[in-house]
PAVEXTOR-688274 format. One record per residue (C-alpha): x, y, z. Coordinates in steps of 0.001 Angstrom, whole numbers, padded with zeros to 6 digits, always signed. Layout:
BEGIN
XYZ/...
This chain:
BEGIN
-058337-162601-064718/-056571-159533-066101/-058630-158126-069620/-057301-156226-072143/-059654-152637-072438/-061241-152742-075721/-063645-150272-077683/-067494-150438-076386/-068012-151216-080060/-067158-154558-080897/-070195-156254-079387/-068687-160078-080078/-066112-159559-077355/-068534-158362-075122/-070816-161068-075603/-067574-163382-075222/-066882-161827-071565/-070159-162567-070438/-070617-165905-071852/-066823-166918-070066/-067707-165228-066846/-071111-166499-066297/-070234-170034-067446/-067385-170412-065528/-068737-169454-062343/-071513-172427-062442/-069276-174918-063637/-066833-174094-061137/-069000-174680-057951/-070321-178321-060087/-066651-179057-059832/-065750-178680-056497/-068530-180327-054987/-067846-183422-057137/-064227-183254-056349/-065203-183526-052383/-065859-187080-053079/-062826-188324-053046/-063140-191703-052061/-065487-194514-053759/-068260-193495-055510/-070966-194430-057160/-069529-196843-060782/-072083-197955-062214/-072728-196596-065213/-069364-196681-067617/-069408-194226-070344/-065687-195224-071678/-062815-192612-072819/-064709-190379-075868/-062547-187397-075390/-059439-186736-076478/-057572-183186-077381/-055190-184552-080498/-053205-181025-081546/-052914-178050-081214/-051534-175658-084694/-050390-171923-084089/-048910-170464-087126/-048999-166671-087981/-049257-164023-091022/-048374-160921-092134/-051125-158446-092193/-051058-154509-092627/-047791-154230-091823/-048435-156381-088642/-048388-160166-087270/-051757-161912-086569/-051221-165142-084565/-053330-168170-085329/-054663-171313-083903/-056742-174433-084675/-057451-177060-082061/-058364-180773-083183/-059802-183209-081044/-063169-185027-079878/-064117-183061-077211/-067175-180767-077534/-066127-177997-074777/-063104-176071-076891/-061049-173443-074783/-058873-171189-075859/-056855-168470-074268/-053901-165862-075174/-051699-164118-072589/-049416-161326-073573/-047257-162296-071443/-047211-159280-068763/-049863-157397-069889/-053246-159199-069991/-054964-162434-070476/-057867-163641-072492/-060166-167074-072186/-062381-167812-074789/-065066-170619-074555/-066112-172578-077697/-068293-175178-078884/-068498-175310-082397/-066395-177751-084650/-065919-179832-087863/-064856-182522-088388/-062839-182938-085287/-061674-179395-085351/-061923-175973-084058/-063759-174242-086208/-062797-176334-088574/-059644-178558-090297/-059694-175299-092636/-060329-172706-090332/-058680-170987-087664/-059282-168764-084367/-057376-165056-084793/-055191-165413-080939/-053728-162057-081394/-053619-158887-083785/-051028-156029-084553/-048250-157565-082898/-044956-156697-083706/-041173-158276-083383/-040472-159136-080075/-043798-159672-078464/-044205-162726-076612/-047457-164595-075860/-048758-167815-074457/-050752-169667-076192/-053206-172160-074373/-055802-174429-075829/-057757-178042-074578/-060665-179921-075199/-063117-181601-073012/-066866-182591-072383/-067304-179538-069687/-065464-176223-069571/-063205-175954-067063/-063029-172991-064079/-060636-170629-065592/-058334-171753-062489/-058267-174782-063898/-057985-174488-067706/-054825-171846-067525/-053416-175597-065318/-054177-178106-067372/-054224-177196-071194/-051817-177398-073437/-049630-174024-073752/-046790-172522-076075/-044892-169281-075567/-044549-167763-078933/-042257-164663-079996/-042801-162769-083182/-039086-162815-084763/-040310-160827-087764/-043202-159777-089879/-045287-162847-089895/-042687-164646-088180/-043311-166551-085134/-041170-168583-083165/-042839-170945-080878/-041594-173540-077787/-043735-176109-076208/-043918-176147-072537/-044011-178917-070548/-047658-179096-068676/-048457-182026-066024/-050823-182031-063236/-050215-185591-061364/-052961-186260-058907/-053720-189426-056629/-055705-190518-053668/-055117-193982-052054/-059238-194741-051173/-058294-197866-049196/-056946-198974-046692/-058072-195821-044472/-055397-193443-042359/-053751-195365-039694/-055536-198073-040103/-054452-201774-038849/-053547-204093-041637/-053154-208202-041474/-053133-211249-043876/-054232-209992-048002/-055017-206735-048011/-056458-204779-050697/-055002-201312-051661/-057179-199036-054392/-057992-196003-055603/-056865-193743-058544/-054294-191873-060360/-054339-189605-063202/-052115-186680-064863/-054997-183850-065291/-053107-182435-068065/-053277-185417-070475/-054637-184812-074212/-056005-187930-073850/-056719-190811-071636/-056018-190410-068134/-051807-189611-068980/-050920-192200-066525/-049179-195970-067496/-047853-197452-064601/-048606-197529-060732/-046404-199072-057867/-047052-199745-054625/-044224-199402-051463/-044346-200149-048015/-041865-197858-046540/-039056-198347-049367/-039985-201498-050194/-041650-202254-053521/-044459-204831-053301/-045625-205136-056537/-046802-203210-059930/-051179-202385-059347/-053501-203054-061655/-054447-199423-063696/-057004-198896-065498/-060250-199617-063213/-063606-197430-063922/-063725-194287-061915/-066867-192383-063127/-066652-189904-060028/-063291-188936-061251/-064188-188420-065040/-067047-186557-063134/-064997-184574-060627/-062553-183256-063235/-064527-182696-066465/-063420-185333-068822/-064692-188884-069153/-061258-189584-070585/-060246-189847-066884/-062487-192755-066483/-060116-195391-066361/-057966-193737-063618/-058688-196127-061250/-055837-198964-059683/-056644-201844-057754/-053283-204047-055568/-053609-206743-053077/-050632-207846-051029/-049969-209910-048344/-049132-207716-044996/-046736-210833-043899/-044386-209767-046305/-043708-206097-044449/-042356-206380-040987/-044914-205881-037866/-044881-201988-036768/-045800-198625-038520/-045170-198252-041828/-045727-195672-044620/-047933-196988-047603/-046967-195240-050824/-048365-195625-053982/-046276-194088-056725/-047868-193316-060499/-046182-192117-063481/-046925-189845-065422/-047048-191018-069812/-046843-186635-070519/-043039-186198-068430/-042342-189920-067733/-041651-188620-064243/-043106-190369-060385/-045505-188656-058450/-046753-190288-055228/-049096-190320-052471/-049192-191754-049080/-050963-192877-045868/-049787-194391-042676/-050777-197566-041603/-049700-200071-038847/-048969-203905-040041/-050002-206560-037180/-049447-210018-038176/-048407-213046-036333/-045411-214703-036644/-046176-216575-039607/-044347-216476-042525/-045256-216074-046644/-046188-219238-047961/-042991-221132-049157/-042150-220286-052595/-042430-223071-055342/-040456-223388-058582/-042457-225269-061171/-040265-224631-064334/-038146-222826-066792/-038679-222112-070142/-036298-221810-072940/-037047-221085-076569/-034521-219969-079524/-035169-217215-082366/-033728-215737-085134/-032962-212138-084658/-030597-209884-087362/-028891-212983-088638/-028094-214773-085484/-029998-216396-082373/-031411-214918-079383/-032430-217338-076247/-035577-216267-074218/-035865-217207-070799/-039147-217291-068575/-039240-218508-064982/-042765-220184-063406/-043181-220503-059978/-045061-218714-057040/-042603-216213-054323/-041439-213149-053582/-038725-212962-055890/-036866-214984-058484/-033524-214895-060664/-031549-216211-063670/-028256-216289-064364/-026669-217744-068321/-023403-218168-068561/-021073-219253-071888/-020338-222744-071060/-016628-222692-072897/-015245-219656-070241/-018281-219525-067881/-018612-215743-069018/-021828-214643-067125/-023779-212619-069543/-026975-211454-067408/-027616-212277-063611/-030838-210757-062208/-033314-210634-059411/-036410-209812-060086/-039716-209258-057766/-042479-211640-056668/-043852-213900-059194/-047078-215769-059784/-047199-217914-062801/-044668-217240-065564/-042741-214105-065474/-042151-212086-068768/-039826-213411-071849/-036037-212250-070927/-033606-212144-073624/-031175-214146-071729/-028915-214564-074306/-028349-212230-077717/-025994-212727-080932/-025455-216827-080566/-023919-218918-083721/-024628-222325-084238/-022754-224451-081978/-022485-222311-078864/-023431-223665-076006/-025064-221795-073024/-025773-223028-069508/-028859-221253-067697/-029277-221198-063555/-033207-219842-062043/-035114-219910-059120/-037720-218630-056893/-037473-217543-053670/-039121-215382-050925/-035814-213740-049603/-032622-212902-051263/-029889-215288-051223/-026081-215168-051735/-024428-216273-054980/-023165-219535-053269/-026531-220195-052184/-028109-219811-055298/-025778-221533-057427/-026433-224634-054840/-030052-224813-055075/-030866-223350-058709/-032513-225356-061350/-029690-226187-063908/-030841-225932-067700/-028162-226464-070982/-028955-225735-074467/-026932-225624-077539/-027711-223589-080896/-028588-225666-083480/-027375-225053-087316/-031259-223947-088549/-030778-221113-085414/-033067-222418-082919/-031867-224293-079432/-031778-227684-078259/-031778-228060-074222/-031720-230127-071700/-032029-230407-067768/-028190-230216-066068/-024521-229222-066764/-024342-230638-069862/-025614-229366-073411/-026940-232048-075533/-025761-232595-078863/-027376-230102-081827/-029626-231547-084163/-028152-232443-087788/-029027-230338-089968/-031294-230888-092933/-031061-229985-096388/-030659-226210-096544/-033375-224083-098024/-032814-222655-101931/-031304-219350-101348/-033120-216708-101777/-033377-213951-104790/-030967-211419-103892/-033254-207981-102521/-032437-204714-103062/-031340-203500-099467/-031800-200041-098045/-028032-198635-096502/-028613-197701-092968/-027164-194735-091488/-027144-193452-087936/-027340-190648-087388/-025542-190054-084059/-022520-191370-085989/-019495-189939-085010/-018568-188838-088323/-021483-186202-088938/-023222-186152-085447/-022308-182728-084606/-022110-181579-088453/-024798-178553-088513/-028195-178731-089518/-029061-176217-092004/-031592-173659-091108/-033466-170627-092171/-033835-169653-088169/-037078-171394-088191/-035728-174379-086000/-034460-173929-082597/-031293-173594-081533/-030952-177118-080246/-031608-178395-083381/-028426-177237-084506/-026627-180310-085152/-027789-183834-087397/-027047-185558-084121/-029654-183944-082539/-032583-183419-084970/-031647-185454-088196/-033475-188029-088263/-035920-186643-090959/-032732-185786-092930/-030871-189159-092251/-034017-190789-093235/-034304-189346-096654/-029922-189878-096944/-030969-193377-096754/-033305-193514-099190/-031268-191552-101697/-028585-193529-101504/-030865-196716-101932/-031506-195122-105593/-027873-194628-106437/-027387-190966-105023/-023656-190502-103838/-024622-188846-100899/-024582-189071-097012/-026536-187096-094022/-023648-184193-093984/-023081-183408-097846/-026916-183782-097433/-027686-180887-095105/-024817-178902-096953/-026694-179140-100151/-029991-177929-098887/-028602-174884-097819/-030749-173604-095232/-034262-175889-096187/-032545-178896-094256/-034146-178025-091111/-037146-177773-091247/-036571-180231-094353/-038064-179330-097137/-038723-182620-098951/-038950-181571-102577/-035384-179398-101670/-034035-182534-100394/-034752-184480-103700/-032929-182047-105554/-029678-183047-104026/-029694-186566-104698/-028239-185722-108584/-031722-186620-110067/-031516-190081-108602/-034341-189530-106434/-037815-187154-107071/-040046-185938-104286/-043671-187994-105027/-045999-187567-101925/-046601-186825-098159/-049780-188314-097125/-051678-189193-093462/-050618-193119-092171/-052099-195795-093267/-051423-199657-093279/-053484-200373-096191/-051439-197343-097984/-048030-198299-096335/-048515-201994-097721/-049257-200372-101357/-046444-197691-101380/-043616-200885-100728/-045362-203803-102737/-047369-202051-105830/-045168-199046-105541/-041773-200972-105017/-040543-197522-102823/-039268-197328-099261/-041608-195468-097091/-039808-192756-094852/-042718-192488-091920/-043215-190142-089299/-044978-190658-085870/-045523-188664-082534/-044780-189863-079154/-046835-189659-076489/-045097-186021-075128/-045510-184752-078281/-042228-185496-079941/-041850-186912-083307/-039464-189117-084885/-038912-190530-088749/-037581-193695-089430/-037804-195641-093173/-039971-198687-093250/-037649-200929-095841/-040444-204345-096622/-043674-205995-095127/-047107-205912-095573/-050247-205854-093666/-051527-204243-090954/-049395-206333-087988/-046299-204169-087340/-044102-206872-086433/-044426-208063-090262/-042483-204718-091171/-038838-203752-091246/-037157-200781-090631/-033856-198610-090378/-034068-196565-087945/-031677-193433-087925/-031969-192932-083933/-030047-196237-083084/-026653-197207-083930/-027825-200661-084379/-031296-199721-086079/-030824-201284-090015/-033428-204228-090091/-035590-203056-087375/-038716-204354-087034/-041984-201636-086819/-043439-203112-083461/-041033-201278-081377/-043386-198676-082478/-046190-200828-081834/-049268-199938-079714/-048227-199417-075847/-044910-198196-077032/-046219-194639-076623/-045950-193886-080247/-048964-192760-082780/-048009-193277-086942/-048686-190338-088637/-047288-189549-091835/-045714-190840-095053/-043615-189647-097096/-041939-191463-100925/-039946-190472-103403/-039620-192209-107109/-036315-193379-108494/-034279-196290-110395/-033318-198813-107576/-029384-199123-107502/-029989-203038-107868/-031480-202839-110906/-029131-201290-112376/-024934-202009-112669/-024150-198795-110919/-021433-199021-108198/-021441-196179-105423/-018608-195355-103264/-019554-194420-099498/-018645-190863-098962/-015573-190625-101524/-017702-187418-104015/-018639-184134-103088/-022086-183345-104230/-021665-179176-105153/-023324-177278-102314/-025336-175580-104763/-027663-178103-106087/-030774-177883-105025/-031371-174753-103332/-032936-172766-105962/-035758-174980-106188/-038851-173590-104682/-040643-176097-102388/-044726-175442-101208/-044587-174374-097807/-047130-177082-097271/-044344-180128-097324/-041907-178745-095412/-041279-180316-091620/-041434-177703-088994/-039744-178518-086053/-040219-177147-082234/-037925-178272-079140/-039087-180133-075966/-036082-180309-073247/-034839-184146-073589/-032256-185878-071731/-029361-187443-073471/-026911-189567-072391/-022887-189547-072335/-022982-191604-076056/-019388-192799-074713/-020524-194634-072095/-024503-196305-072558/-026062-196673-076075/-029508-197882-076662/-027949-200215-079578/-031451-201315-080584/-035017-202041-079209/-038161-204095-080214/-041395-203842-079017/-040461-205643-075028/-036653-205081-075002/-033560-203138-075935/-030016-204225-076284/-027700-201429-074829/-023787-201115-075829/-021327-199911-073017/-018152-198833-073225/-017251-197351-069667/-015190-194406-069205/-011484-194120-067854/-010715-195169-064671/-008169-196141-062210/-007960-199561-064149/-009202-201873-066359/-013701-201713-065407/-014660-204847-064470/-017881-204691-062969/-021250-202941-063995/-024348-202400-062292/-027472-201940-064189/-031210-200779-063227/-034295-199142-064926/-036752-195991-063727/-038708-199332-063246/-036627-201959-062327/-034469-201812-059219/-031516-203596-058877/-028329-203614-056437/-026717-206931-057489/-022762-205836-059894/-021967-208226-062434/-019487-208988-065045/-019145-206500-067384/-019777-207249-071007/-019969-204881-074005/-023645-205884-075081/-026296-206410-072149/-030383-207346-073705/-033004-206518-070903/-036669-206065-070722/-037525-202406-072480/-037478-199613-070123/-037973-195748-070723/-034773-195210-068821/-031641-196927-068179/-028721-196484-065311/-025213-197818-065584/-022935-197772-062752/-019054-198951-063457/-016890-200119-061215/-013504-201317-062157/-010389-203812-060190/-009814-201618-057510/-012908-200766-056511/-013531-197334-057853/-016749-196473-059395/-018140-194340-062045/-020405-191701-062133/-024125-192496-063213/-024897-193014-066902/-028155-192536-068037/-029582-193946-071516/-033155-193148-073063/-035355-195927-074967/-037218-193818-077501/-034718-191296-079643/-034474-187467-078600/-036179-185920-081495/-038372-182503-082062/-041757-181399-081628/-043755-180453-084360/-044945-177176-085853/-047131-178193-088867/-047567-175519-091563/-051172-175548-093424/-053263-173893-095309/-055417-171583-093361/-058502-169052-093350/-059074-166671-090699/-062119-166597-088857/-063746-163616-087493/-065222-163655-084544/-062339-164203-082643/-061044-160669-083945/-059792-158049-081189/-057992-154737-081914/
């Protein structure tokens, strides 16, 4: 580890050297002798996930005429570490146990990384949290890290990189061993680097290239929490059983293939094994029903479609019944039971009528083949929005309607705006130089902006996302909230920015009367703000929300930010105002021009603005695949396929989950199970195809870079 010299004097740092270096070197040798053992182990005893490393803050300040860099670490952890590199020069580790209240020192006190630096010096910035220290090896690995440059006095400009450490072992079945009838594959995965938890949500297991099934995650594996420091690795542990008759006789590779909840990205891990089975085949597969049931969703009717039955694989196809358009055709792995609710069919009006083919099978089978033997289901919308089926060709009749409900008292709706729209999408973001450069544009970091646009223009403002960011000057990114109130023409006043809460969402829309505009963090660190327009309680399917990252996101609902969707509420944000409703004011869409001016002499706390920080995201061609919308288990996508040597008339759709070879009919809208990632493949009359077009679930937003109040703390200090 390379040291910075220092003065004999300053005894603390000493003391710090000696503490590291001695500590490190008997953890280090604890470590690799439980990390020999890695098959099964001892389980016994579970001691659950208690650790987790929740942020890390690294700010700086001005002082004598130089930059000090600082840093607070939060989590539940006791074992802090802490390190600073100057990058080509030296490094430092620092071990620490003390916190309060979650933090390190405390939520009001911070560790001094670096001293007298000056513009242009770049360091890395590392910091974790866990129930052991970690070998220096080891910590410099795993933690979390930021390079940060000093742009001016008391400047800093930071960037997240991306840390992951995937690691596997496949305990079971053994190397080369001879497999026949059920076997049972297990052992564990994990991403070392994870903040918390064991930063892995989703395991597969292959023979050869064939997939054979999803494992179960989440088993208790005390000798890896042991082996690696943390007993937030705990639940690393998978568990598959398959039967060998499904995999030809002969050598084979067994794979077992883990992703990764930090990148999103495969890892895998393998072992060679023979399969020797006799010439018996899988169990026949069995078809014991269908299941169709109707919903309202934005105004019209969506049809969900489960299949039940026990094989290898089974499919659906629905189909229009007045032109026999086929809107989704798909084959889907083994099945045992009922398979998940598929939107089958999405946007229906009352008297449509829909026919719906399904089966299960053990091995693929042509389209004539499946058309002859597939159970045959009809339904029909019905006026009050839900369906009406029966077995066959034929849709039965709908039900007469009732007498219709007493409308409703007109509510005062909150406009939705997208902000990807092609009208402002690439329209700058106004900075001050603390954003990054790729948050240049309100396409691709406006959603804090477009949030508040939206919530102006709820209170009468005249104003949209561009005449927005052109008012604030350069306090639109990061956006300084009491700034942004200024613009709105004294329509709208900035009230409060407070931590989540449902108890405090619920009052802020029903005591309050005030759209909510709430921020959260996904699990890579990236945030995202959407407004949160009605609801109450503490269920977030009861809420609804426009959400600026989708083109189709007005009336939402909140449980496509629900837990397992990988995003943590954090923050919420209100201003006060007159409600347009209430009042007889008309506003035009974008016909006024709000004077640049307004606004920008208004001094904002530092405290309430949004800092922002980049991650590298992936974005797709916004011509071609659009997440339209999403809920908490699917996402509709819009297409529109790019120019080719004639009219497209095929497309060909899989997931970084779901595989799929079978083209269909193209259609504009396509619902399908929710999926990080999403491939389109055109193909149009003569045969030519497209290029790959890839669309991402959650929306590409920016890290954070929180700005607090702060007190330095000594004993960190080095000169």
């Amino acid at each position: 580890m390379l040291r910075r010299s220092m003065p004999l004097g300053v005894i603390v740092v000493l003391l710090l050297s000696i503490i590291t270096s001695s500590f490190l070197t008997t953890h280090s040798s604890l470590t690799q002798a439980a990390a020999s053992k890695t098959g099964v182990a001892d389980q016994s005893q579970d001691t659950g996930i208690n650790s987790t490393h929740h942020e890390s803050r690294i700010w700086a300040i001005a002082k004598n005429g130089k930059t000090t860099i600082l840093q607070r670490v939060c989590g539940t952890g006791p074992k802090y570490q802490l390190a600073t590199e100057y990058i080509g020069h030296w490094t430092e580790i620092y071990p620490r146990t003390d916190a309060a209240n979650g933090c390190s020192p405390s939520p009001t006190l911070a560790w001094i990384m670096a001293v007298d630096a000056d513009p242009g010096n770049t360091y890395r910035i590392f910091s974790a949290s866990y129930e052991t220290f970690l070998p220096e090896k080891d910590f410099l690995q795993r933690a979390q890290r930021s390079v940060c440059t000093v742009v001016s006095l008391g400047q800093l400009r930071c960037n997240r990189e991306t840390v992951t450490v995937p690691k596997a072992y496949i305990d079971a079945p053994g190397s080369n061993q001879t497999l026949k009838g059920t076997v049972t594959v297990r052992g564990w995965a994990a991403d070392l680097a994870a903040t918390s938890g064991t930063g892995v949500d989703k395991v597969q297991v292959y023979a050869g290239n064939k997939l054979l099934g999803n494992a179960s995650y989440g088993q208790t594996r005390e000798d890896v929490a042991r082996a690696y420091g943390d007993s937030r690795f705990t639940k690393s542990g998978y568990i598959f059983q398959f039967d060998t008759r499904t995999v030809p006789n002969g050598a084979t590779t067994l794979r077992v293939q883990y992703r990764s909840k930090l990148t999103n990205q495969w890892s895998s891990v393998t072992k060679s094994v023979s399969i020797n089975n006799s010439s018996d085949g899988p169990p026949p597969a069995s078809h014991t029903d269908t299941k169709l049931t109707g919903a309202i969703e934005n105004g019209k009717t969506t049809i969900f479609l489960q299949v039940c039955g026990e094989g290898q694989k089974y499919r659906f196809r629905s189909e229009r019944v007045v032109d026999k358009a086929i809107l989704w055709d798909q084959t889907y792995g083994a099945v045992d039971g009922c398979s998940s609710k598929y939107r089958a069919v999405i946007g229906a009006k009352p008297g449509e009528q829909f026919r719906f083919y399904s089966t299960v099978m053990n091995t693929s089978m042509s389209d004539n083949q499946f058309l002859q033997t597939a159970h045959r289901h009809a339904c029909v919308v019905n006026p009050t929005g839900d369906i009406k089926c029966q077995n066959g060709n034929t849709p039965p009749p709908p039900t007469e309607p009732g007498n219709p409900p007493s409308p409703s008292p007109a509510k005062c709706a909150v406009p939705h705006f997208w902000q990807q729209d092609p009208a402002w999408r690439n329209h700058p973001l106004r900075s001050n130089g603390a954003c990054s450069a790729y948050c240049g544009t309100i396409g691709t970091c406006g959603c804090t902006l477009t949030s508040a646009a939206m919530v102006f223009r709820y209170y009468g403002a005249n104003i949209n996302p561009p005449q927005l960011s052109d008012c604030m000057g350069q306090l639109a990114c990061p956006f300084y909230w009491g700034t942004g109130g200024a613009c709105s023409g004294g329509k709208a006043s900035f009230a409060s920015k407070e931590s989540f809460s449902w108890a405090g969402l619920d009052r802020k829309l029903n005591r309050e009367r005030r759209p909510v505009i709430l921020g959260m963090s996904y699990r890579n660190g990236n945030t995202h703000w959407i407004v949160v327009t009605g609801g109450n309680g503490s269920n977030p399917a009861n809420y609804t929300i426009n959400d600026p990252g989708y083109k189709g996101g007005a009336s939402m609902r909140l449980n496509a930010y629900g837990p397992g969707s990988g995003w943590q509420l954090r923050e919420m944000a209100t201003y006060t105002g007159q409600r347009l409703c209430d009042t007889t004011q008309q506003v035009t869409q974008t016909t006024e021009t709000i004077d640049p001016l307004v606004g920008t002499a208004t001094k904002v706390p530092d405290n309430v603005a949004e800092q922002t920080e980049v991650r590298d995201t992936i974005t797709a061609p916004l011509d071609q695949v659009l997440v339209y919308h999403t809920t908490d288990l699917t996402m509709t996508l819009e297409l529109t396929p790019p120019k080719l040597e004639s009219e497209a008339s095929e497309m060909l759709i899989w997931t970084d989950s779901i595989s799929n070879t079978t083209w269909q009919p193209y259609t504009s809208y396509v619902a399908m199970p929710a999926s990080e990632k999403v491939y389109v493949r055109f193909r149009d009359q003569k045969g030519k195809t497209s290029e790959d077009a890839v669309a991402i679930r959650n929306p590409a937003v920016p890290l954070p870079e929180s700005v607090d109040a702060y007190n330095v703390f000594l004993p960190l200090l080095r000169r």
